[in-house]
mmCIF file of the N, C-alpha and C atoms, coordinates in Angstrom:
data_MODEL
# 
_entry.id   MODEL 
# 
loop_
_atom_site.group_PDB 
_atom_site.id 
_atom_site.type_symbol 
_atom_site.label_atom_id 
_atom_site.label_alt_id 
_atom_site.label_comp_id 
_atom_site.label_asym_id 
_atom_site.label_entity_id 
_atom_site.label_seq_id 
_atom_site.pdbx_PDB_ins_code 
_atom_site.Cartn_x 
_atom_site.Cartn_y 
_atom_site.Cartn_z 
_atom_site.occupancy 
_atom_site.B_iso_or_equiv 
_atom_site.pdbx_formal_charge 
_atom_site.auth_seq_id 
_atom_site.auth_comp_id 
_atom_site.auth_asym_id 
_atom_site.auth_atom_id 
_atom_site.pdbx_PDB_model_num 
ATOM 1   N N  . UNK A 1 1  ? 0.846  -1.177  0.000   1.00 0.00 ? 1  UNK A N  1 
ATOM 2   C CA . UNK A 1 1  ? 0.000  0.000   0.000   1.00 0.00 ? 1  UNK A CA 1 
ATOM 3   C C  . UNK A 1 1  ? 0.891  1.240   0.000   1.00 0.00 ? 1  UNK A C  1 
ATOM 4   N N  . UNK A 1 2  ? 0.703  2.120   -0.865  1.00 0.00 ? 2  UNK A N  1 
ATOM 5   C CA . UNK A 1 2  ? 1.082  3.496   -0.725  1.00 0.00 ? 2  UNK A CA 1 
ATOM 6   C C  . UNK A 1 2  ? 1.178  4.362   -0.295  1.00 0.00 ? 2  UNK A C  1 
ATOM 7   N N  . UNK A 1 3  ? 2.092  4.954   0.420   1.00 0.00 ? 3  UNK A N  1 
ATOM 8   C CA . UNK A 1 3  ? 1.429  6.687   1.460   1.00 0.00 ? 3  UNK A CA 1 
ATOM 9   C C  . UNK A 1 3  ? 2.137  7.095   1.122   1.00 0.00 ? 3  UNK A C  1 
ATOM 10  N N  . UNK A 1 4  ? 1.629  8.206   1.654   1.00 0.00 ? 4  UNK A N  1 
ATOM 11  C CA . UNK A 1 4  ? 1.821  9.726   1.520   1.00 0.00 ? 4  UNK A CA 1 
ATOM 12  C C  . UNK A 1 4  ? 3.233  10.008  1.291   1.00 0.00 ? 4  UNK A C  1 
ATOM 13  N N  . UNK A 1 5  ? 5.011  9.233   2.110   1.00 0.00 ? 5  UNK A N  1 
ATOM 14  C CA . UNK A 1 5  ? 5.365  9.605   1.659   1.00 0.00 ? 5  UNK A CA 1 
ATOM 15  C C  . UNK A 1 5  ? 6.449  8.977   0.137   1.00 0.00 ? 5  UNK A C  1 
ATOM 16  N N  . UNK A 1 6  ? 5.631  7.477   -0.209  1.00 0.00 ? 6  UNK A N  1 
ATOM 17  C CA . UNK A 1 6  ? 6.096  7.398   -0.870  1.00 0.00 ? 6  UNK A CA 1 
ATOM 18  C C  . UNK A 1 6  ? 5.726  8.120   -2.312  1.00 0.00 ? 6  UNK A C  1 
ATOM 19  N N  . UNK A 1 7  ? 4.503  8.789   -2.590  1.00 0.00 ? 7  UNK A N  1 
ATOM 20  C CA . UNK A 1 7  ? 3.694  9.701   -3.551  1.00 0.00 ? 7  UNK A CA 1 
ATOM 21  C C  . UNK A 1 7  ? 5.004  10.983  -3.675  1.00 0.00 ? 7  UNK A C  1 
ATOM 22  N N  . UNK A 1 8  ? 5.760  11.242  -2.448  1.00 0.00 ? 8  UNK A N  1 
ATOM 23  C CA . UNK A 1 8  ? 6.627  12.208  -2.304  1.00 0.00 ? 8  UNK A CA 1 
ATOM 24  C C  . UNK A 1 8  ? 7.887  11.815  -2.986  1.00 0.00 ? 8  UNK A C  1 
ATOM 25  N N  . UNK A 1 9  ? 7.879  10.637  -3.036  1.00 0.00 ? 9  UNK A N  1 
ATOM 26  C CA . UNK A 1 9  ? 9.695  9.982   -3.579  1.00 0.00 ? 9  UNK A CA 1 
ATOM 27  C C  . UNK A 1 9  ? 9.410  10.028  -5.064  1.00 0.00 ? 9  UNK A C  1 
ATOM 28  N N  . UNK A 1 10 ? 8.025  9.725   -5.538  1.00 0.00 ? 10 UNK A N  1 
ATOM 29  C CA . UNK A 1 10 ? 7.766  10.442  -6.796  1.00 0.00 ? 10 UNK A CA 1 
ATOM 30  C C  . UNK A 1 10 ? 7.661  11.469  -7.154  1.00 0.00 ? 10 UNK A C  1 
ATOM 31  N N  . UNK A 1 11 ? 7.093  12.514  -6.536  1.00 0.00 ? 11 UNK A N  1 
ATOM 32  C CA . UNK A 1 11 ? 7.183  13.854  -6.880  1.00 0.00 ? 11 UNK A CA 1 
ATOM 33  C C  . UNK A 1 11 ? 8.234  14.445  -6.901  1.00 0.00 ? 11 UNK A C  1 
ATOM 34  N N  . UNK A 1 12 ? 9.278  14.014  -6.218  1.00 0.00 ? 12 UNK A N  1 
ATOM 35  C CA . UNK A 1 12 ? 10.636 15.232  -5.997  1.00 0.00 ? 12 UNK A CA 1 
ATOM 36  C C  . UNK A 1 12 ? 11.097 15.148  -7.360  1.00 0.00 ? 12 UNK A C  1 
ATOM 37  N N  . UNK A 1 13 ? 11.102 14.434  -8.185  1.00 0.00 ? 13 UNK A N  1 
ATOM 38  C CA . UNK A 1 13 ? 11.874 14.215  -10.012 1.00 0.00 ? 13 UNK A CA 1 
ATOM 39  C C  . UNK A 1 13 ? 11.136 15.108  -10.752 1.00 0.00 ? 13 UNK A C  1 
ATOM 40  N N  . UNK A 1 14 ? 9.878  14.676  -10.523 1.00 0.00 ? 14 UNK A N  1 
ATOM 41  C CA . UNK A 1 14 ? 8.941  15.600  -11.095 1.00 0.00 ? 14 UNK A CA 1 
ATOM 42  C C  . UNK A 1 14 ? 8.384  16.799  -11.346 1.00 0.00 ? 14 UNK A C  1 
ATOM 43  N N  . UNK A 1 15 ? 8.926  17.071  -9.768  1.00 0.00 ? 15 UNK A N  1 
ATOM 44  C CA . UNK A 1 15 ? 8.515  18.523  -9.825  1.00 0.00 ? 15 UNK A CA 1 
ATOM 45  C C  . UNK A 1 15 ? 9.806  19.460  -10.086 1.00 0.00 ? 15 UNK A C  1 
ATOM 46  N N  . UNK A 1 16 ? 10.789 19.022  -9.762  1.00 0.00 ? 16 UNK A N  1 
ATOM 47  C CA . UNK A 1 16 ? 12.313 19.097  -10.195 1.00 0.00 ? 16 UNK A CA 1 
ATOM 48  C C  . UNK A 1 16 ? 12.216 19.515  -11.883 1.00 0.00 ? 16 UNK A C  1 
ATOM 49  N N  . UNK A 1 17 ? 11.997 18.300  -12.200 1.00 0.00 ? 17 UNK A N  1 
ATOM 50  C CA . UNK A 1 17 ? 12.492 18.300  -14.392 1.00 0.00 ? 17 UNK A CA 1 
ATOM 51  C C  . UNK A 1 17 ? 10.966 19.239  -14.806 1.00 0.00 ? 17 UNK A C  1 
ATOM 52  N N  . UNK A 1 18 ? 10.162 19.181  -13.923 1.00 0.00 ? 18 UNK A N  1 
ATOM 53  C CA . UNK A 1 18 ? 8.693  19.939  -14.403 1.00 0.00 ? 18 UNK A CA 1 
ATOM 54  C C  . UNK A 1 18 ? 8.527  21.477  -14.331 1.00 0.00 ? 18 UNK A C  1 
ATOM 55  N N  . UNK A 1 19 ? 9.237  21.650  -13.128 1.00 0.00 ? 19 UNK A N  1 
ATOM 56  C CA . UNK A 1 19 ? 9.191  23.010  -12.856 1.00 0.00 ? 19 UNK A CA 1 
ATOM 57  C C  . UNK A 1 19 ? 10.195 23.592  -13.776 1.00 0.00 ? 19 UNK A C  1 
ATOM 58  N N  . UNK A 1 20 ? 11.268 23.561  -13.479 1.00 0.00 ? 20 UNK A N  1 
ATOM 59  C CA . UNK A 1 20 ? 12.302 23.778  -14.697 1.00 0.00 ? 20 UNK A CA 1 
ATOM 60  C C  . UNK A 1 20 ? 11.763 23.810  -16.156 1.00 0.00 ? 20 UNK A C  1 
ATOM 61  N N  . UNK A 1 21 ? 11.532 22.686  -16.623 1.00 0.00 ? 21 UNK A N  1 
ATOM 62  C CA . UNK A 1 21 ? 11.042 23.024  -17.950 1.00 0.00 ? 21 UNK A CA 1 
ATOM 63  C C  . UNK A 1 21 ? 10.067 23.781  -18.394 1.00 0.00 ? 21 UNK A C  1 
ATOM 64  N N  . UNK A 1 22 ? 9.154  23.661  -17.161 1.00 0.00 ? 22 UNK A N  1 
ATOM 65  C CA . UNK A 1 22 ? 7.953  25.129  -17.642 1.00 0.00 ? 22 UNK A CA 1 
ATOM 66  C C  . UNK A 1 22 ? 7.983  26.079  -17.456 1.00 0.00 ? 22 UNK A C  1 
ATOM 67  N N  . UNK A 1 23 ? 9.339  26.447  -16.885 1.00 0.00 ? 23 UNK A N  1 
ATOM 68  C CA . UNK A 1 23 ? 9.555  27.731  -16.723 1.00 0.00 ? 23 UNK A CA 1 
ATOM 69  C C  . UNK A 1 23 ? 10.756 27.891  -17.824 1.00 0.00 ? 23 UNK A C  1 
ATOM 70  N N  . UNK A 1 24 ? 11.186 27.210  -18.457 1.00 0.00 ? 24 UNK A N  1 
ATOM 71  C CA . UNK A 1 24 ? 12.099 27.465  -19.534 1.00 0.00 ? 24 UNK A CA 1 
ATOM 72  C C  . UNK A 1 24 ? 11.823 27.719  -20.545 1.00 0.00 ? 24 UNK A C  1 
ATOM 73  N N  . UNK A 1 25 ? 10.370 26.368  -20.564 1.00 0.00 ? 25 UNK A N  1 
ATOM 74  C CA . UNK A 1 25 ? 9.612  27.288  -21.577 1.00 0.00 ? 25 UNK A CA 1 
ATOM 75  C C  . UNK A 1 25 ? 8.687  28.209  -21.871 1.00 0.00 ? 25 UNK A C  1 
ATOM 76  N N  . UNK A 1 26 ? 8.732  28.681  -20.708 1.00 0.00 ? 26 UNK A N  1 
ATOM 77  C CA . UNK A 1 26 ? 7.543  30.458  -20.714 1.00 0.00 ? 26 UNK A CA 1 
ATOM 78  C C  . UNK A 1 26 ? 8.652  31.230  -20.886 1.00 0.00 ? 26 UNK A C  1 
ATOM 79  N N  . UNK A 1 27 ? 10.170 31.306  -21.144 1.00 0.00 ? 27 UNK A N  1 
ATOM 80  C CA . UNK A 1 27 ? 10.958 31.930  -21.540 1.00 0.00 ? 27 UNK A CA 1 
ATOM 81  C C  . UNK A 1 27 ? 11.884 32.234  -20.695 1.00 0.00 ? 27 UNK A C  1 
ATOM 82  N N  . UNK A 1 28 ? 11.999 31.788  -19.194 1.00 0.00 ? 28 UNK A N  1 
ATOM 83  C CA . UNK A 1 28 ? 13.112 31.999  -18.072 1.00 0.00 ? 28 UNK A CA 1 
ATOM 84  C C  . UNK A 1 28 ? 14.248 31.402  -18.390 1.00 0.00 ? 28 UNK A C  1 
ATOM 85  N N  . UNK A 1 29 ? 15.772 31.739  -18.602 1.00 0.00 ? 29 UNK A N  1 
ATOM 86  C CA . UNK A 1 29 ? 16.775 31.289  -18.889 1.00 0.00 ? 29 UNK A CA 1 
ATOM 87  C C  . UNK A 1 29 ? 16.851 29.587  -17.981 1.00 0.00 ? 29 UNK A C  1 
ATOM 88  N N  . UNK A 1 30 ? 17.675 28.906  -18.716 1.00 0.00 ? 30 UNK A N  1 
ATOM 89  C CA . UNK A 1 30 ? 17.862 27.532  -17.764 1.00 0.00 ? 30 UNK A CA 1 
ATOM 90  C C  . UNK A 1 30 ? 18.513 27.648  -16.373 1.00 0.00 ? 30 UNK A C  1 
ATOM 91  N N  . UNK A 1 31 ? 19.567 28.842  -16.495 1.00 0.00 ? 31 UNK A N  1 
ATOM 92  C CA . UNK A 1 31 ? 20.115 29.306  -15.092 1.00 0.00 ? 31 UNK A CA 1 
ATOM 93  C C  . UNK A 1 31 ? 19.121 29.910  -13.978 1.00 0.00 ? 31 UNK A C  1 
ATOM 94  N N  . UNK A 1 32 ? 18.000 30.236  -14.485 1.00 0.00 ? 32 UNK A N  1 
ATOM 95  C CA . UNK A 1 32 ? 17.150 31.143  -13.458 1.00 0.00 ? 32 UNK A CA 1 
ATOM 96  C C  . UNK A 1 32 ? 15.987 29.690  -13.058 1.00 0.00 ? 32 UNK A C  1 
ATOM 97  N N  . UNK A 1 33 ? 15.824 29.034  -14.109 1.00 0.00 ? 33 UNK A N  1 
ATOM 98  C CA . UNK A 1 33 ? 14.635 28.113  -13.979 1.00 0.00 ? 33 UNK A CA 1 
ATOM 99  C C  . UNK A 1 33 ? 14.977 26.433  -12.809 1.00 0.00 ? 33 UNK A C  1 
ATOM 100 N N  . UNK A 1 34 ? 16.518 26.309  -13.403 1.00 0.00 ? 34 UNK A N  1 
ATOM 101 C CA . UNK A 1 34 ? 17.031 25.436  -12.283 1.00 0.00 ? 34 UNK A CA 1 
ATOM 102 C C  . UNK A 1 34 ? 16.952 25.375  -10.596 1.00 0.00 ? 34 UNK A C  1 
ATOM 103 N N  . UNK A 1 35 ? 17.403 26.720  -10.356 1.00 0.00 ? 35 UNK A N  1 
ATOM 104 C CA . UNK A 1 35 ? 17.403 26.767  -8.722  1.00 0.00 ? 35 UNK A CA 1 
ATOM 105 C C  . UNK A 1 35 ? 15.940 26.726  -8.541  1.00 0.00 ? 35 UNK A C  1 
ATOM 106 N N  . UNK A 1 36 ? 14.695 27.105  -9.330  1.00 0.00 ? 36 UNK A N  1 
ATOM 107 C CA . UNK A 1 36 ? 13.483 27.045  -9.108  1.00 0.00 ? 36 UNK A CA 1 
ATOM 108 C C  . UNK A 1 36 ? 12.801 25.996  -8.777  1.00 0.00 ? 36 UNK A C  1 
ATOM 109 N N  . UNK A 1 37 ? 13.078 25.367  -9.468  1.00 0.00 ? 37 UNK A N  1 
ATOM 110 C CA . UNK A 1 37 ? 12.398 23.731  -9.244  1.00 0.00 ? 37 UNK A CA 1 
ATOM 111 C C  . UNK A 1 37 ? 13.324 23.163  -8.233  1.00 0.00 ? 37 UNK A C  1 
ATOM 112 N N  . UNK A 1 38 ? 14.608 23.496  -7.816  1.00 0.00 ? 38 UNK A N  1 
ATOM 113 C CA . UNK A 1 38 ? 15.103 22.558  -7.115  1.00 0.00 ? 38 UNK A CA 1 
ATOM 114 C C  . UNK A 1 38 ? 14.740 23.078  -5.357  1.00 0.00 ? 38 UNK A C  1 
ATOM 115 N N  . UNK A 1 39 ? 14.097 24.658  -5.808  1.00 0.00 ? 39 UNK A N  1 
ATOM 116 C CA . UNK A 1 39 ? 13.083 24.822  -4.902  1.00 0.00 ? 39 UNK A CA 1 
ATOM 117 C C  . UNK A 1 39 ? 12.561 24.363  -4.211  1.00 0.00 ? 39 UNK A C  1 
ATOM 118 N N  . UNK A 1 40 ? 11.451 24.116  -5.479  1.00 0.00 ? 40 UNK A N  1 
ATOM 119 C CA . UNK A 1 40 ? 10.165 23.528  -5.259  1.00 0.00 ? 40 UNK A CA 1 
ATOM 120 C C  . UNK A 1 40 ? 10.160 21.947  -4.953  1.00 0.00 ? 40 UNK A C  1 
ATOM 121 N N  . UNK A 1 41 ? 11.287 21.269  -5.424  1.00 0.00 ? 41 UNK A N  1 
ATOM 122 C CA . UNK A 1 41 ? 11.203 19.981  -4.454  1.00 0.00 ? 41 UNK A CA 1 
ATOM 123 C C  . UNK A 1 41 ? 12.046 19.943  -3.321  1.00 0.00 ? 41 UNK A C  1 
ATOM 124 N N  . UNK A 1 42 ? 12.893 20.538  -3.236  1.00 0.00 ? 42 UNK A N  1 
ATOM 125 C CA . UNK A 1 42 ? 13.777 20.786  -1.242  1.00 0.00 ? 42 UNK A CA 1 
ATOM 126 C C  . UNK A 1 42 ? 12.186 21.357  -0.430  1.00 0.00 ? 42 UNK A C  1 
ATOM 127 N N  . UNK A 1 43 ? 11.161 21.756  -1.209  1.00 0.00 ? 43 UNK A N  1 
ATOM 128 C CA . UNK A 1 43 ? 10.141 22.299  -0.409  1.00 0.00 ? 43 UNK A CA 1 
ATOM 129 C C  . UNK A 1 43 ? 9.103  21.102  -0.191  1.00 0.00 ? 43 UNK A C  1 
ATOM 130 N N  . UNK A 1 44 ? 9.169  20.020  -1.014  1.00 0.00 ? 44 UNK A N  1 
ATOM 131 C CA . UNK A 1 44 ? 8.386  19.260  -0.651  1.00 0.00 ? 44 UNK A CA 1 
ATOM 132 C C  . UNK A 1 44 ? 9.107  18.279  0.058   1.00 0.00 ? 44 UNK A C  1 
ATOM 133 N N  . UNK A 1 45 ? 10.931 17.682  0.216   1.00 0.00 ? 45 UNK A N  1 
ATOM 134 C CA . UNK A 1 45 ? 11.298 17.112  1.304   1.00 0.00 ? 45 UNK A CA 1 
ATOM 135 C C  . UNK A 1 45 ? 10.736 17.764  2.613   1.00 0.00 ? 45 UNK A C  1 
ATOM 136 N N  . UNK A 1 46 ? 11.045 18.871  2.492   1.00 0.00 ? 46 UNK A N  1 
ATOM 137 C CA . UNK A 1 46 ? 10.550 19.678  3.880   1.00 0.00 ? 46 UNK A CA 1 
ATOM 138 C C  . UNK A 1 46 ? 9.460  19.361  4.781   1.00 0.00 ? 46 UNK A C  1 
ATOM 139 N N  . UNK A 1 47 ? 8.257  19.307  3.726   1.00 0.00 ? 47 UNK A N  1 
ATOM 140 C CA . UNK A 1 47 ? 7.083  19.078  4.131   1.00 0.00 ? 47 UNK A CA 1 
ATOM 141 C C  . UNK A 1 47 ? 7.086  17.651  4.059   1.00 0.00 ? 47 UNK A C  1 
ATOM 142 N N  . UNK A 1 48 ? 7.301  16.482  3.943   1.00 0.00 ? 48 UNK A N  1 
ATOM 143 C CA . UNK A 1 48 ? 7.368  15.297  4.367   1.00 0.00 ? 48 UNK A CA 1 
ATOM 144 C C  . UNK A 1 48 ? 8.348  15.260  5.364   1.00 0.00 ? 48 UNK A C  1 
ATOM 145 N N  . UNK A 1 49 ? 9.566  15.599  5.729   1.00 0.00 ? 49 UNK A N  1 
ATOM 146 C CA . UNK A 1 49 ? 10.386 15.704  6.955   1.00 0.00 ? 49 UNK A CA 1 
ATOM 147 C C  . UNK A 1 49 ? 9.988  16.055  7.829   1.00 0.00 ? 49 UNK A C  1 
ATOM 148 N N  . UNK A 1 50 ? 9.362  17.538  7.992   1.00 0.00 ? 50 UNK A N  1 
ATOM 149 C CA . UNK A 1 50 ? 8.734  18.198  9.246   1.00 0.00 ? 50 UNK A CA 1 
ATOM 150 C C  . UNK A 1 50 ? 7.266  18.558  9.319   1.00 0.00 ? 50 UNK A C  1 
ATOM 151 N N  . UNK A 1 51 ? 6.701  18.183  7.993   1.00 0.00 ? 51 UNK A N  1 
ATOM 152 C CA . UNK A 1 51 ? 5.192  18.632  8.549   1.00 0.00 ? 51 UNK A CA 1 
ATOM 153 C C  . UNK A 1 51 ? 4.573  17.486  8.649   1.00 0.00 ? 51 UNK A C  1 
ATOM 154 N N  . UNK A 1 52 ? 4.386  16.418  7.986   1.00 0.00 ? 52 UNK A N  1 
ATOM 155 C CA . UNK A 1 52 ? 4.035  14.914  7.895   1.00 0.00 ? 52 UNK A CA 1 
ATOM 156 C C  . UNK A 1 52 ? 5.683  14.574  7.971   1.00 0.00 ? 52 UNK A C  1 
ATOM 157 N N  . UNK A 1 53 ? 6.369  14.426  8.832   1.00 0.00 ? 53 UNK A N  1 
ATOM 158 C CA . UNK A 1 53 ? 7.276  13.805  9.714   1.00 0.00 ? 53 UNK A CA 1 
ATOM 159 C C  . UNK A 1 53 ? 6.727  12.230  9.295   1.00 0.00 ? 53 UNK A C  1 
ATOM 160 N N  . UNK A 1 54 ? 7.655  10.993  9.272   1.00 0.00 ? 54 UNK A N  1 
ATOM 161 C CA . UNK A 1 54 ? 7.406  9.652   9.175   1.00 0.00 ? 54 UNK A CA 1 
ATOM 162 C C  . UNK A 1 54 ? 7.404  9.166   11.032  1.00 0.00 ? 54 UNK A C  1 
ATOM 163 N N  . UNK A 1 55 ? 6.437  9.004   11.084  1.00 0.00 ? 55 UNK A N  1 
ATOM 164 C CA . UNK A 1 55 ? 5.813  8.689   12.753  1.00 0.00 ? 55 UNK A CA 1 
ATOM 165 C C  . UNK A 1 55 ? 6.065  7.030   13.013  1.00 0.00 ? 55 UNK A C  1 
ATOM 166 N N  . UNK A 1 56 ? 6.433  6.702   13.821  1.00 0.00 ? 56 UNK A N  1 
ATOM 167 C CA . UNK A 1 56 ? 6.376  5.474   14.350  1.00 0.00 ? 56 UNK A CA 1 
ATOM 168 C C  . UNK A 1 56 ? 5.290  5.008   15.495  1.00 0.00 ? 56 UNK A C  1 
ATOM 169 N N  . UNK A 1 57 ? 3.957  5.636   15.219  1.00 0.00 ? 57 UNK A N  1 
ATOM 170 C CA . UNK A 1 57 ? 3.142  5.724   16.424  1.00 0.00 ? 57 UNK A CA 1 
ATOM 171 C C  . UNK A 1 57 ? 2.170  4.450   15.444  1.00 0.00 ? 57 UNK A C  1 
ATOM 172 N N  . UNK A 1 58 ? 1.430  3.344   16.009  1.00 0.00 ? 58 UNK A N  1 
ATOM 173 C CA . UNK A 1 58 ? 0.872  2.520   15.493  1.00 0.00 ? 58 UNK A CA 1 
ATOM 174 C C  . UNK A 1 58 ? -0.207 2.915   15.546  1.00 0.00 ? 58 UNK A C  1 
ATOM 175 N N  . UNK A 1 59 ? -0.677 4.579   15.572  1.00 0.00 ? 59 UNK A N  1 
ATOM 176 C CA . UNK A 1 59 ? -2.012 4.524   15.440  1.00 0.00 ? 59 UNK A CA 1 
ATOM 177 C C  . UNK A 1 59 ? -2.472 5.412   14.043  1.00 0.00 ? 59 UNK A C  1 
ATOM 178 N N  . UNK A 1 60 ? -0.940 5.683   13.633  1.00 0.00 ? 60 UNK A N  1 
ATOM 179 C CA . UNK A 1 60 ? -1.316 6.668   12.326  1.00 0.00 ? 60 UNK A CA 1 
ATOM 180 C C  . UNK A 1 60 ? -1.394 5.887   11.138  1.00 0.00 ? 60 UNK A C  1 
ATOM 181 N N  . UNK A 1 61 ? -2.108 6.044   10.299  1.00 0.00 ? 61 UNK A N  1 
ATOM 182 C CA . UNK A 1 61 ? -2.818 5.403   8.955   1.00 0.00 ? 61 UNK A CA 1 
ATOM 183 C C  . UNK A 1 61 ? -1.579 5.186   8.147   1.00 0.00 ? 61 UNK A C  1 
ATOM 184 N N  . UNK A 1 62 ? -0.509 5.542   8.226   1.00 0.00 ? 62 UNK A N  1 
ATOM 185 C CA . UNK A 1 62 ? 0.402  5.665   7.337   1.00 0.00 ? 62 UNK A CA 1 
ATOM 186 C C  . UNK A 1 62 ? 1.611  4.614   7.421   1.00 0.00 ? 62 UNK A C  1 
ATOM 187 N N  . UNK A 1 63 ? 1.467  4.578   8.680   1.00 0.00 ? 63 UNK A N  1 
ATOM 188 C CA . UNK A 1 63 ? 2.613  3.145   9.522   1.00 0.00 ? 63 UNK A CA 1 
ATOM 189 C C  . UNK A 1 63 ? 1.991  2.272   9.149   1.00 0.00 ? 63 UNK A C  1 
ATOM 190 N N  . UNK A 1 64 ? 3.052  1.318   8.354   1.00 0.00 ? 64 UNK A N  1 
ATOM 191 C CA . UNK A 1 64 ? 2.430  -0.152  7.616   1.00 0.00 ? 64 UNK A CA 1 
ATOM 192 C C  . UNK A 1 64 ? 2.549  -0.710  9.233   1.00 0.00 ? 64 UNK A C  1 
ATOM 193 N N  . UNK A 1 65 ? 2.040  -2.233  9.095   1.00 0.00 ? 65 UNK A N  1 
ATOM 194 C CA . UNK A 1 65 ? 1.787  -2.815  10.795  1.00 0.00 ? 65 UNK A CA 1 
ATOM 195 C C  . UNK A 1 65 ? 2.964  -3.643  10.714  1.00 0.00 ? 65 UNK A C  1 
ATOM 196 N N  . UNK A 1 66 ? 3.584  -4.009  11.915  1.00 0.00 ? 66 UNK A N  1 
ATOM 197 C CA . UNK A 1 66 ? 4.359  -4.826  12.461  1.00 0.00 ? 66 UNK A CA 1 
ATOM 198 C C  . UNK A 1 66 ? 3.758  -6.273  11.745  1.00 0.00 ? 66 UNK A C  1 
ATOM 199 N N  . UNK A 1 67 ? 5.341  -6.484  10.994  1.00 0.00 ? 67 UNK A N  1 
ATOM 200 C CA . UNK A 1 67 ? 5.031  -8.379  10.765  1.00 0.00 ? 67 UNK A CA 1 
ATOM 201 C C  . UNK A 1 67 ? 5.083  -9.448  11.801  1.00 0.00 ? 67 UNK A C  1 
ATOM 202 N N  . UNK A 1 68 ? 5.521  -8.736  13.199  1.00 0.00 ? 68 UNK A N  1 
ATOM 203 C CA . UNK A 1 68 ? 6.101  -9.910  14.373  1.00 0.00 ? 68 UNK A CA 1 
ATOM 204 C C  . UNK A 1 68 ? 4.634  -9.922  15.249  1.00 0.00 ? 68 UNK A C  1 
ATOM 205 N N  . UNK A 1 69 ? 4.437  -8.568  15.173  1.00 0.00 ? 69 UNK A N  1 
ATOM 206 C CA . UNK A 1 69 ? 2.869  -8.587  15.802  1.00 0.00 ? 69 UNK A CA 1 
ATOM 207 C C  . UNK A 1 69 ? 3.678  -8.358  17.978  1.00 0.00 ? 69 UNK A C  1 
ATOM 208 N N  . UNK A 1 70 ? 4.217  -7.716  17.571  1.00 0.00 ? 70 UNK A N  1 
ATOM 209 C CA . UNK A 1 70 ? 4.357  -7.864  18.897  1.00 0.00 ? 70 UNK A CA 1 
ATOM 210 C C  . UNK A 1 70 ? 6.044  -7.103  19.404  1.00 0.00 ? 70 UNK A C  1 
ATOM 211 N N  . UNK A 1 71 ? 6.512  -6.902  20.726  1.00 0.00 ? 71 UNK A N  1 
ATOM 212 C CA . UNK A 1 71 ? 7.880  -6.234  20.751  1.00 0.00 ? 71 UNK A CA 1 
ATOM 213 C C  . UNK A 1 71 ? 7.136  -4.412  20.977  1.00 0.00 ? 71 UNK A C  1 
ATOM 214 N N  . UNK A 1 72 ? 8.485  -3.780  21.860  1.00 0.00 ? 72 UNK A N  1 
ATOM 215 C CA . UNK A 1 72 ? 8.376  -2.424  21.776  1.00 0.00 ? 72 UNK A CA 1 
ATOM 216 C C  . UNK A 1 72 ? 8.367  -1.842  20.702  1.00 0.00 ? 72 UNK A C  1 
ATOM 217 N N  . UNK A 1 73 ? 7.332  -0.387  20.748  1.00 0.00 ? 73 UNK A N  1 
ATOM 218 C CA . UNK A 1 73 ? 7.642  0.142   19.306  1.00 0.00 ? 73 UNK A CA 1 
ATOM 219 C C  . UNK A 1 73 ? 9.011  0.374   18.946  1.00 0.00 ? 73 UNK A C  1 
ATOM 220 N N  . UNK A 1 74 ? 9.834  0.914   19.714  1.00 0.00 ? 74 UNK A N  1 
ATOM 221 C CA . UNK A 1 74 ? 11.334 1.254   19.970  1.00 0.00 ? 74 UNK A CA 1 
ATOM 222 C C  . UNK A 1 74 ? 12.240 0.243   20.414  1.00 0.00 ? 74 UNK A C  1 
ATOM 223 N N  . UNK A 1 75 ? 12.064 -0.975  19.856  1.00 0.00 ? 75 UNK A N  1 
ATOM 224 C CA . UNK A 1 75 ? 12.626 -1.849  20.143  1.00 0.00 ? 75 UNK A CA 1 
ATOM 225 C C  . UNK A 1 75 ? 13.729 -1.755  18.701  1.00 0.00 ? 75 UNK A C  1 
ATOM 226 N N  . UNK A 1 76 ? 15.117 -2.387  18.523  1.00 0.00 ? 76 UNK A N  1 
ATOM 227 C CA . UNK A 1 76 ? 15.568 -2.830  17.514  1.00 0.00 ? 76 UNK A CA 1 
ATOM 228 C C  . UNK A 1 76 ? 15.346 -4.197  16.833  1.00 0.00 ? 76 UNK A C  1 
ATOM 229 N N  . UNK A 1 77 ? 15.045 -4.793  15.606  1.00 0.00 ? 77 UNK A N  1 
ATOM 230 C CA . UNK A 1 77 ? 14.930 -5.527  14.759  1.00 0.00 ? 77 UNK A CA 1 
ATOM 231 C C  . UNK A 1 77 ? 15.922 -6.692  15.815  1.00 0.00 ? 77 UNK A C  1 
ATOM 232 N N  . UNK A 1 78 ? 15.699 -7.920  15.556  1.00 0.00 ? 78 UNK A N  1 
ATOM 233 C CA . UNK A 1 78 ? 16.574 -8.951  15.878  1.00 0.00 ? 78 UNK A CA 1 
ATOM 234 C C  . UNK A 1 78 ? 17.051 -9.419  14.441  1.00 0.00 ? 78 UNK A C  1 
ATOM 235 N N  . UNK A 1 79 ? 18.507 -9.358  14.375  1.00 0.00 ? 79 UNK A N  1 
ATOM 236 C CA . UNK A 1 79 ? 19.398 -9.200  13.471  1.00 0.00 ? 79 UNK A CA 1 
ATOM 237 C C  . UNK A 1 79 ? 20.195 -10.842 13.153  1.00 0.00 ? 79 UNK A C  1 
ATOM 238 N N  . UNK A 1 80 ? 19.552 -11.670 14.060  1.00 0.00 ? 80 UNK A N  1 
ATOM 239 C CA . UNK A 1 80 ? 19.834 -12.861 13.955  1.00 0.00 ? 80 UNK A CA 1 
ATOM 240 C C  . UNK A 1 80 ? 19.132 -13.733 12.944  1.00 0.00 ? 80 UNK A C  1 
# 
C-alpha cells in the first residue's frame, strides 16, 4: 500500500524536471529556472520531513503494521 510519503519519492523528479522546464519554456533562462524547481522539491522534502514527519506511532494510517505482531515500538529488529 502506498502513502503519503512514498507519492513524495515520486514527486521530488517531477517537480524538479517539471518546474524547470515550464519555466524554460515560458521563456526563463535555464540558469534562473534550475534553482526554481530545485526549490520547489527541497520544499516538498521539507514538508514530508517536518510537517508529515514519518511517525512510528501505530495509530497513524500511514505506519504499515508490524510483521512480528508484537515487541516495543522502539525496540531494535533482531538481526539474527
Amino acid at each position: 500500500m502506498t502513502g503519503y510519503h512514498d507519492y513524495v519519492l515520486g514527486l521530488i523528479p517531477a517537480a524538479l524536471l517539471g518546474t524547470t522546464f515550464a519555466l524554460e519554456g515560458l521563456g526563463l533562462s535555464m540558469q534562473a529556472a534550475v534553482p526554481v524547481g530545485g526549490a520547489v522539491a527541497a520544499g516538498l522534502v521539507a514538508h514530508a520531513m517536518f510537517v508529515r514527519g514519518p511517525s512510528t506511532d501505530p495509530m497513524v494510517a500511514d505506519a504499515p503494521a508490524r510483521a512480528d505482531g508484537g515487541g516495543s515500538p522502539g525496540a531494535p529488529p533482531n538481526a539474527d
